[in-house]
C-alpha distance (Angstrom), angle and dihedral (degrees) to the residues before:
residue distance angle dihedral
X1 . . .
X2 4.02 . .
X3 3.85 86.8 .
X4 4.05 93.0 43.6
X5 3.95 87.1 63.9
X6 3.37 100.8 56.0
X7 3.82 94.0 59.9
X8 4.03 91.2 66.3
X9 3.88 103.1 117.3
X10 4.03 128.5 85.3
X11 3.57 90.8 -107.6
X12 3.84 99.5 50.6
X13 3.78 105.8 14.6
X14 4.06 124.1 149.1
X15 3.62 130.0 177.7
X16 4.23 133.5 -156.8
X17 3.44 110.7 -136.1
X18 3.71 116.4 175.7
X19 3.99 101.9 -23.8
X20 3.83 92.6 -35.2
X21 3.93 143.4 99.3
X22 3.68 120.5 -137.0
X23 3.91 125.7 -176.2
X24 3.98 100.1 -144.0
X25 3.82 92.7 166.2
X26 3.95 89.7 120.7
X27 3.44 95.2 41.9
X28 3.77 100.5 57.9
X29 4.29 96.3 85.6
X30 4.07 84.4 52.9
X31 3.84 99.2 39.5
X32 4.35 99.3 116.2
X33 3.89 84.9 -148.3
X34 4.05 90.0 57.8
X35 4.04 128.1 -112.4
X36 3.74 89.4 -84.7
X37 4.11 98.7 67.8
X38 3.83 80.6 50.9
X39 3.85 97.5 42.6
X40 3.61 88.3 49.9
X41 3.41 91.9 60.3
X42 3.74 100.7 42.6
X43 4.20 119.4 134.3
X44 3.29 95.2 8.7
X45 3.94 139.7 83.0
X46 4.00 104.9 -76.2
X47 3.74 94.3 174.0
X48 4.08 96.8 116.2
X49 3.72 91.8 44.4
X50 3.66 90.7 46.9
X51 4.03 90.2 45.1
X52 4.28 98.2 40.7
X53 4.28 89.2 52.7
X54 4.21 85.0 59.3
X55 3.83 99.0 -129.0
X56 3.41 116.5 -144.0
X57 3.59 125.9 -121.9
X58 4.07 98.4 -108.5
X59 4.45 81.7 45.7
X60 4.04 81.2 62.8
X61 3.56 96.5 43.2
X62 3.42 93.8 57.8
X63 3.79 92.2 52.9
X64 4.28 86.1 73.6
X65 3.53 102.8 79.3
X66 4.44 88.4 44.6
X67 3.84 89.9 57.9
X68 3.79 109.4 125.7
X69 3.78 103.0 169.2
X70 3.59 137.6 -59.2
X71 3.53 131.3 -83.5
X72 4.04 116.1 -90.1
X73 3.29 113.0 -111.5
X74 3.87 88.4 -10.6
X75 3.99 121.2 133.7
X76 3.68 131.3 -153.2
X77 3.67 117.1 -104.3
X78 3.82 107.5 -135.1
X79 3.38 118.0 -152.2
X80 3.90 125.9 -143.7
X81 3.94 134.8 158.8
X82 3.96 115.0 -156.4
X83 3.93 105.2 -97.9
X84 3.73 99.6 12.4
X85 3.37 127.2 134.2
X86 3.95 121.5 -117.5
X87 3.99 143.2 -179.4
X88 3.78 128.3 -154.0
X89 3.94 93.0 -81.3
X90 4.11 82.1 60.6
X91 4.19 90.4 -122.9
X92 3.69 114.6 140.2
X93 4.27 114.9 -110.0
X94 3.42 86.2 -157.6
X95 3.87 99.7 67.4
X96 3.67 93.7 69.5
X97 4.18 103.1 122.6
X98 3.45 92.6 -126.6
X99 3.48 90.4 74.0
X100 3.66 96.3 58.4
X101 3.81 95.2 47.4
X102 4.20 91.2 55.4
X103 4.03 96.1 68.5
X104 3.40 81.9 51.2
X105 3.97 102.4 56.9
X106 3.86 79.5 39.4
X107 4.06 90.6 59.6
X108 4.19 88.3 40.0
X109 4.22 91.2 49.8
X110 3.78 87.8 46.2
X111 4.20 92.1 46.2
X112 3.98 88.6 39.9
X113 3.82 85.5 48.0
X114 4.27 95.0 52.8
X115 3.58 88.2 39.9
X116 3.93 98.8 53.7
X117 3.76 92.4 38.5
């Protein structure tokens, strides 16, 4: 962790996320979010920020090729909700949006439905 905060600037900035060390210093001018949400996060463990935006699977793809090590002594956190469905990469099938947008054109159909009839 001693080494982790030392790479905290825009030219030589790394970040832990779940167990393992990624160099991101190049990727901070193409980052959609901005350099700043990454900066922010710099030396220390950005595995909740990384997890609450809902990174997609190309956005952890493209952390491969940044990997500098893995933390000492460090262990992935695994994430799991009760009843949620999850593939070998542990990331939850159901958080795809179109699943929240087809209870809604459910709801509409049923509204449209009362209304018409």
């Amino acid at each position: 962790m001693e080494q982790l905060k030392e790479h905290n600037t825009h030219e030589d900035l790394w970040l832990l996320i779940d167990g393992k060390v990624y160099n991101v210093s190049k990727f901070l001018d193409e980052h959609p979010g901005g350099d700043e949400v990454l900066v922010t996060e710099a030396g220390k463990d950005a595995t909740e920020a990384f997890e609450d935006v809902g990174h997609s699977e190309d956005a952890r793809a493209l952390l491969g090729p940044m990997l500098v090590g893995e933390l000492e002594g460090g262990t992935q956190k695994i994430k799991t909700t009760s009843g949620a469905v999850t593939n070998e990469n542990n990331t939850n099938l159901n958080s795809h949006p179109l699943f929240m947008f087809i209870p809604l054109m459910l709801l509409g159909a049923y509204l449209a439905y009362k209304y018409v009839s």
